[in-house]
C-alpha positions, 0 to 999 in steps of 0.5 A: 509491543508499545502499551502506551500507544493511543489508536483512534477508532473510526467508521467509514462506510464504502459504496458501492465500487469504492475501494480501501488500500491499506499498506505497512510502513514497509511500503513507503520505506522500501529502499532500492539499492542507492537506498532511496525510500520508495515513499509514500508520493510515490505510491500515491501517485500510483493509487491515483491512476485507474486500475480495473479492479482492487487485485489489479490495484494491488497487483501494480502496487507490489509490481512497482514496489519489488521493481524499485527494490531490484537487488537491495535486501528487504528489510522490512515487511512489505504487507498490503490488504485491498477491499472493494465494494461490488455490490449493494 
């Protein structure tokens, strides 16, 4: 789709309890029906709160996100992927 589009390669390693939330541009960019952009503040002030687990973390994120959206029409993809690291 974009062939000349550089990506940079890295490694991160999680221990143990850590978690890793990874979204799509639909996320930050869904729009309620005024069509005001949920945001990226928005979603990481709630990734600042405590969740019990990663699925609960996920769950609240997609929570908040179709309660901002309400009626408006989706217009992009709204994609999220958590992992969490329970043991050794």
């Amino acid at each position: 789709m974009l062939p000349n589009l550089h990506f940079q390669i890295q490694q991160t390693h999680l221990q143990v309890g850590d978690r890793l939330v990874g979204y799509t541009d639909g996320v930050p960019e869904a729009k309620n029906p005024e069509g005001a952009f949920y945001t990226e503040k928005r979603l990481l002030a709630l990734l600042n709160q405590s969740f019990a687990s990663v699925t609960t973390t996920i769950d609240a994120i997609e929570s908040d996100v179709l309660q901002y959206i309400g009626t408006a029409d989706q217009f992009d993809d709204i994609t999220l992927l958590g992992v969490e690291r329970l043991r050794a």
